[in-house]
C-alpha positions, 0 to 999 in steps of 0.5 A: 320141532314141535311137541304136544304135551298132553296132562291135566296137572297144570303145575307139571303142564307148565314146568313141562312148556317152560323147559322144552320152550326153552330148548326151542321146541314149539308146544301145544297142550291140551288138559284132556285126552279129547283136546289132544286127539282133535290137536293131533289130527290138526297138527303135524307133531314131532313128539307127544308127551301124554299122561296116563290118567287123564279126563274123557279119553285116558292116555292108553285109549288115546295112544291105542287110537292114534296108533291105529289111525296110523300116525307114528311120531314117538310117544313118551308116557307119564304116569303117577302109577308105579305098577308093571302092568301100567308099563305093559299096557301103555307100551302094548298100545304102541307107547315108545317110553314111559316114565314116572311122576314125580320125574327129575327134569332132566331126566325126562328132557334126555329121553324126548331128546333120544326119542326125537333122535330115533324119530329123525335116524333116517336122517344125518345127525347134522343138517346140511345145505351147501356150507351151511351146517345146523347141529341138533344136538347142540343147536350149533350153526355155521356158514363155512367158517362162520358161526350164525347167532341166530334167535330161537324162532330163526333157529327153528325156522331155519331147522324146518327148512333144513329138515325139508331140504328141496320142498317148499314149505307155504307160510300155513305149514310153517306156522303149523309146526314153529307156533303153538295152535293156541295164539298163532301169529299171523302169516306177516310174522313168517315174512319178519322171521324170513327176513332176519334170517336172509340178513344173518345168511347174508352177512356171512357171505350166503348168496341173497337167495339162499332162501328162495321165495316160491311165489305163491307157493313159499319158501324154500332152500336153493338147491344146489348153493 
C-alpha cells in the first residue's frame, strides 16, 4: 500500500518514513500543502498522513480541495493544536481521523492500520488466489502448507497483485504505488521483483505461471489456478 505523508517538520517527516517503510508501505512526502496537492493528482495512494499547519496551502484547504476533486482514500489529521474547533474543521472538511502532536508512534501506526482497514472493508481480510493466502494484518503468506518468506518489496508486490486479483497491472502502475515518486527505479526492476517472487511460488509447488505475463500489457494472477 502506499501513504503520502504530507508535514514540514522534518524530524517528525522522517520518524514517520522510517516506521511505515518499515511496516512495508511505500512513502511519498511532501513539505507543503502545494507539492502534496500535485503528488495526489499523480499518484494513486491509499492513505494521506496530512499536517494541519502547513507553508502555501494549510492542511483543511488541502483536505477540503481533494475532497472536492472527489478523491476519497482516508485522511488521517496531525495538528500541534489541541482546540475542538480545529477537530471540528478538519473533520468538516471530509478528514476521517485526527490526532495530536506530540503523538506516541504506536498509537498513531493503529490508527492508519484501522483507517486503511475501512479503506479495503469491501474486501476480505485475507487475500486469496487458489492456495495462496497473504494476511495484512500479519503480513503472514502461505502456498497450501507452505509459508512464503518473502522480501519487503516481494511482499508488496505480490499484495498488489493479490488486491487487483484478475486486471493486469503495466510495469508503470506498479511502479506507481510500491516506489516512492522521488527516486523511482527503472521498469527493469519490476521484472527483477517478478522473478524472484515466481521462483519462491515455484519452489513451493505454484505452477510456473502463477504470475502471468501479459505481453505488452503486464503482469497478472492466473485466474482459475
Amino acid at each position: 500500500m502506499k501513504i503520502l505523508v504530507v508535514e514540514d517538520d522534518q524530524r517528525i517527516l522522517m520518524s514517520l518514513v522510517e516506521a511505515l517503510s518499515d511496516r512495508h508501505y511505500a512513502v511519498d512526502t511532501a513539505i507543503d500543502g502545494l507539492a502534496g496537492w500535485e503528488l495526489i493528482k499523480t499518484f494513486p495512494y491509499d492513505l494521506v498522513v496530512l499536517d494541519l499547519m502547513l507553508p502555501k496551502l494549510d492542511g483543511i484547504s488541502l483536505c477540503h480541495q481533494l475532497r472536492q476533486a472527489g478523491y476519497t482514500m482516508p485522511v488521517l489529521m496531525l495538528t500541534a493544536k489541541d482546540t475542538s474547533s480545529d477537530k471540528v474543521s478538519g473533520l468538516d472538511v471530509g478528514a476521517d481521523d485526527y490526532v495530536i502532536k506530540p503523538f506516541d508512534l504506536k498509537e498513531l501506526l493503529a490508527r492508519i492500520r484501522a483507517l486503511l482497514r475501512r479503506g479495503t472493508r469491501s474486501s476480505s481480510p485475507i487475500l486469496v488466489c487458489g492456495d495462496l493466502q497473504l494476511d495484512p494484518a500479519t503480513c503472514k503468506v502461505t502456498y497450501g502448507d507452505h509459508p512464503l518468506f518473502l522480501t519487503p518489496k516481494e511482499y508488496m508486490l505480490l499484495e498488489l497483485l493479490l488486491r487487483h486479483n484478475g486486471r493486469t497491472l503495466s510495469r508503470n502502475d506498479i511502479l506507481d504505488h510500491l516506489w516512492s515518486s522521488e527516486d523511482p527505479p527503472g521498469q527493469e526492476t519490476v521484472k527483477v521483483h517478478i522473478r524472484g517472487l515466481r521462483q519462491k511460488l515455484k519452489a513451493v509447488n505454484a505452477s510456473h505461471d502463477f504470475i502471468e505475463t501479459v505481453y505488452g500489457l503486464g503482469y497478472r494472477l492466473k485466474q482459475g489456478v
